[in-house]
N, C-alpha and C positions, 0 to 999 in steps of 0.2 A: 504494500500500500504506500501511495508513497504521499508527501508531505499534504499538498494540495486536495487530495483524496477525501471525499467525503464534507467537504467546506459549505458550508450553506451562508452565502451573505444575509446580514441581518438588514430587517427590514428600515429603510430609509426616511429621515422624518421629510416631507414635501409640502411641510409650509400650511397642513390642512391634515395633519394623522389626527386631528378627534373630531373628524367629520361626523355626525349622527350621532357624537355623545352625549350626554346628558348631565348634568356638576350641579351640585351644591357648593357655595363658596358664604361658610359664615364668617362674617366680620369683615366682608369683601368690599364693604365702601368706602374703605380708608388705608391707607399704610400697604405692610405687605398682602393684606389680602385683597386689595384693590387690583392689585399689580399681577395678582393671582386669576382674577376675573378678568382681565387683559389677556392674560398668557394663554390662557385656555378658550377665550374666545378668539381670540384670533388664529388660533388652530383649528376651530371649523365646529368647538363646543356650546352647545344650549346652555348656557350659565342661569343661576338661581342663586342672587345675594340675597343672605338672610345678615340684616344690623340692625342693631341699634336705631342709628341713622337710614333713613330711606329717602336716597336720591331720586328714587322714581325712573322709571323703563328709559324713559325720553331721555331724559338729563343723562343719566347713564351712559345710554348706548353712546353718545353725543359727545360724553365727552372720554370716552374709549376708542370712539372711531369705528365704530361696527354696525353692522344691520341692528335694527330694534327688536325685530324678533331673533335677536345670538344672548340677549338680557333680559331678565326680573329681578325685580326687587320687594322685600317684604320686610315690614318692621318688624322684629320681633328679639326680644330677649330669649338668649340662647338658652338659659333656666327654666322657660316655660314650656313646660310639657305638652299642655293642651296647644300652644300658639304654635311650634314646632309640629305639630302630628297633623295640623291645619294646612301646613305650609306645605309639608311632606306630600299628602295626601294630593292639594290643588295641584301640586307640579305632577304627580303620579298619572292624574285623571289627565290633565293636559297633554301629557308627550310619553304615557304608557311604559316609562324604561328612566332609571336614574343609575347612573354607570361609575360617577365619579363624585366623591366625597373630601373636599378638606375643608377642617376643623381649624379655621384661623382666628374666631374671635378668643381674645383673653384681652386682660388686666392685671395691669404691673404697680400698683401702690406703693412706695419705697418708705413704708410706714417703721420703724425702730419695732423690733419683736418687743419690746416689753409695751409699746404704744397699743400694739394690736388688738381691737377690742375683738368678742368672740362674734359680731354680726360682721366685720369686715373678714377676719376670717375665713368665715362661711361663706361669705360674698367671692371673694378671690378663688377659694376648692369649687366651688358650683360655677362660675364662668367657665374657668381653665379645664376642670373634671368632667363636673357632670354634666357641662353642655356638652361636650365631646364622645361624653356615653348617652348622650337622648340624639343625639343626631346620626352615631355608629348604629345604635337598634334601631330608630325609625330608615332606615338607607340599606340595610345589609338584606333581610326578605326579596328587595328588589334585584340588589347583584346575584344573592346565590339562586336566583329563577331562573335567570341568563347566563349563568356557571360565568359572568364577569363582573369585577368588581377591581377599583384602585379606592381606596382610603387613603389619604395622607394629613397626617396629624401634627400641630403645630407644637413642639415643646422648644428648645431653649438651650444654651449654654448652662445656664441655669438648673436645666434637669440632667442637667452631668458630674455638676460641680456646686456652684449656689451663686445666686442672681448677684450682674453688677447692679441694676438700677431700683429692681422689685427687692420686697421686703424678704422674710420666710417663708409666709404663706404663698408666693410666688415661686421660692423656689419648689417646698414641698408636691405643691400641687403639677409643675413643669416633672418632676421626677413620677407621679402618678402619671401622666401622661403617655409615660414609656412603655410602663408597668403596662397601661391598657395596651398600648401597639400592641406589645409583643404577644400578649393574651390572645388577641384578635387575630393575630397574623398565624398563631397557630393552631388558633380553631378552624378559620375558616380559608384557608391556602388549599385543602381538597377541594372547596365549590370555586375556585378561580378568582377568588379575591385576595389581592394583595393588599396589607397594611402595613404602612410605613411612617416614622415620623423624620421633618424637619428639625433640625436646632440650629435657627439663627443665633448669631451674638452679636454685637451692634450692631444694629442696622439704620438707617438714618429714616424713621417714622414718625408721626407727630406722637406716638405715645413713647415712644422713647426721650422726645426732646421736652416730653410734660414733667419725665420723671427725673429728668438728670438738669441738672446747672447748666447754664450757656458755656459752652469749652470744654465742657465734662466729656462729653461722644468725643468729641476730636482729640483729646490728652489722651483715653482710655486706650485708644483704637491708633495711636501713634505708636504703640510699644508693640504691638504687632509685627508677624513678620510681615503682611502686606498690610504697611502700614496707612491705613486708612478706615472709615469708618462704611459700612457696606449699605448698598442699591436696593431698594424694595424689589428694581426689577430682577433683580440677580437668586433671589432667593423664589422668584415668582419662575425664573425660568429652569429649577432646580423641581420644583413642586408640578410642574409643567411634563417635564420626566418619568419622574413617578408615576403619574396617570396616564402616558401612554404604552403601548403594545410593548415598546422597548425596553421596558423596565419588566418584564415578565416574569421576571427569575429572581427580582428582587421584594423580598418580604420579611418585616420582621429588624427592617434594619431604624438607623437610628445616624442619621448623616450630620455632621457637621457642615454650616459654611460660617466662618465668623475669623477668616481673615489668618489663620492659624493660632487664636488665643491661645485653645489647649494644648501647645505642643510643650511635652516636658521639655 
């Protein structure tokens, strides 16, 4: 047999590999998960912003640069079960297939642990947690129907080590995040769904610049081997990856981009 023998080239991205998909993007109308609903719509995906904030289809599309039907948007707090199983359900009814799942809203409070009262807390673990477990069960019936699924899960430098800008409950909850990936990714890796999480580390967001001093990002992210402080879209084109066909063999994993902080 000789070198060449047997070689299958992998499939090529052409500007449109998540044509016919279908995404949930919470926290998608700000920061990196805005940049996240960019990436994936402009790769040929039905995007579904679930925030806080609701920009609205129009303004959205508009100011993404995309057809209006490649966008929705829906107010909803990621904590609410009932608002979430609404949101779920209307997008189900509308386009009969949800294929792609990331979990990008959270909150970074840089509150002092002894300051922490027990309702902010609870507030920070049910953002970062258990929105990310009410939106994995309400999304995962639909992938393992279609034996397809990508989940990708937002945690942190932070869920490796402990938060520069967030408190403990930030970081706590970033290390839960993991915990649930890897959970996930080996339950459900037999029906075709891959789960995987991101960990950004500085990234240049407006909730990053709420929680840090002005010069704080750019001193932190100086000492860096590349030293600089990192692109919403950089981490949107990472998460972008993860959801298509070419990451197929990848689950379970737990990726860094944050410039090389962690490197002993």
């Amino acid at each position: 047999m000789t070198a060449t023998e047997g070689f299958r080239a992998p499939t090529t991205a052409d500007g449109r590999e998540l044509e016919g998909r279908v995404a949930v993007v919470t926290g998608g109308a700000s920061g990196m998960g805005l940049a996240t609903t960019y990436a994936l719509a402009r790769r040929g995906a039905t995007v579904m912003v679930l925030d806080l904030a609701d920009p609205g289809r129009t303004a959205l599309a508009s100011m993404l640069g995309v057809e209006e039907d490649r966008v929705r948007s829906v107010a909803v707090d990621v904590t609410d079960a009932d608002r979430l199983q609404s949101a779920f359900a209307s997008l189900l009814k509308e386009r009969s297939r949800l294929d792609i799942l990331v979990n990008a809203a959270g909150i970074a409070p840089p509150t002092p642990f002894e300051d922490i009262t027990a309702d902010e807390w609870n507030r920070v673990l049910a953002v970062n947690v258990h929105g990310t477990f009410l939106c994995c069960q309400l999304a995962l019936p639909a992938m393992r129907s279609r034996r397809w699924g990508r989940i990708v899960n937002f945690s942190s430098t932070a869920g490796k080590t402990i938060s520069t800008a967030g408190g403990a409950h930030y970081t706590t909850a970033k290390h839960g995040v993991l915990g649930l990936t890897r959970h996930l990714a080996k339950a459900y890796g037999p029906d075709g769904v891959t789960v995987n999480a991101v960990c950004p580390g500085l990234i240049d967001t407006p909730m990053a610049r709420s929680v840090l001093p002005d010069g704080t990002l750019e001193q932190a992210a100086s000492t860096f081997p590349i030293p600089r402080v990192g692109e919403p879209w950089e981490v949107a084109e990472l998460v972008a990856f993860l959801a298509c066909d070419r990451a197929a063999y990848i689950t379970g994993a737990a990726i860094d981009i944050n410039g090389g902080d962690l490197i002993a």
